[in-house]
Every structure is written in structure tokens, then in C-alpha cells.
N, C-alpha and C positions, 0 to 999 in steps of 0.2 A: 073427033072433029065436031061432032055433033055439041060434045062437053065444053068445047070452046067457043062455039057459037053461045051457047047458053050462060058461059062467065061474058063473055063482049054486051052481051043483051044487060044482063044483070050490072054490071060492073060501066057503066058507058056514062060518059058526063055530066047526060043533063037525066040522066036517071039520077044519079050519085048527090049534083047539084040539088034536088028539088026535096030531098029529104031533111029535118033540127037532126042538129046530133044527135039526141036517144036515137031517132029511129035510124039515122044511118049508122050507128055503132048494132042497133038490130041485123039490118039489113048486112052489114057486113060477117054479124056471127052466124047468119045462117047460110050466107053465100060460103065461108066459111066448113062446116057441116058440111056441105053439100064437095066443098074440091079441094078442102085444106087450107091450112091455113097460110101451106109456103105456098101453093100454086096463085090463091088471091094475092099473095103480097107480090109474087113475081111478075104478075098481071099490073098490079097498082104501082108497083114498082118504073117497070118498061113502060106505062102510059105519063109518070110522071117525066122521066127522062126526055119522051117525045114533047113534053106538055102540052099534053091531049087533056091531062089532067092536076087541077091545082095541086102544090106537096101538101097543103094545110089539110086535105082530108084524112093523108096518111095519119095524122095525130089520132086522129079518132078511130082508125083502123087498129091500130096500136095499141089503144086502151079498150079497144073490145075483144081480142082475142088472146089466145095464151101467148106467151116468151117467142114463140117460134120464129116469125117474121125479127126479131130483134136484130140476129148477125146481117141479115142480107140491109137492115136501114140503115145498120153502122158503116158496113164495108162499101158502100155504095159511093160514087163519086161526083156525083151531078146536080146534088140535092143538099144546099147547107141546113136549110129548115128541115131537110126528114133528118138528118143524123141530129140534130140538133136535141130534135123531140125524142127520137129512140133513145139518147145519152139520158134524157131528164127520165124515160119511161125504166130503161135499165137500172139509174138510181134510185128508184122507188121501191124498184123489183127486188133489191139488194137489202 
């Protein structure tokens, strides 16, 4: 419980919003480090669905951390900009 308080706090809009992309491709590999990297994408993921949260950050989320988050941006239904960006990040990966 505690652990999800602390990705909500770290992970929350106008924290996310006020960072350039280096630092929030930062701020995501450490949030990352700290709960994985599926559990932040599950997070980014479900706040994107509500949009609570723009998709365009997933990009950068994307190109900060390993492959892992990749199947859940692909198989996702709600978001043409996130699969979009995970297809271009997967063919890079290839």
C-alpha cells in the first residue's frame, strides 16, 4: 500500500508534466529501479486509459527503460499514439 502511494506521488501529472525529456526519461529509470519496469508501465499505462495522463509521455518512457513494458503498449486498446510509438520502439529493438 504504502509502495503505491509512493509510484501515485512519483508518477502523478503535474510532477511527470514539469520535467524535458532527459530528466523525465531520468525520473522514469529510477522510478523504474525502484518498482519495475512492468508495474510503472501498468501505472502509465491505466492513467493513460483514464487520461489522467498525456500518451505522448509513454514515448519517453519507452525509450528509457528495457523491452519489458513493450507487449503490454502493443496489446493495449485505447491508445493509438502508445501502440504507435511501441511499433517504431520494437523496430528499432529488432
Amino acid at each position: 500500500m504504502a509502495e503505491q502511494h509512493e509510484l501515485r506521488q512519483k508518477l502523478n501529472g503535474a510532477t511527470l508534466r514539469g520535467y524535458n525529456p532527459h530528466d523525465l526519461a531520468l525520473h522514469f529509470r529510477d522510478a523504474s529501479r525502484q518498482h519495475s519496469a512492468k508495474v510503472v508501465s501498468e501505472y502509465l499505462l491505466a492513467a493513460i486509459r483514464q487520461e489522467a495522463l498525456p500518451p505522448t509521455l509513454f514515448r519517453t518512457f519507452l525509450t528509457a527503460v528495457d523491452s519489458t513494458p513493450l507487449a503490454a503498449a502493443l496489446w493495449q486498446q485505447y491508445s493509438k499514439y502508445v501502440k504507435k510509438v511501441a511499433i517504431r520502439q520494437f523496430g528499432k529493438e529488432l
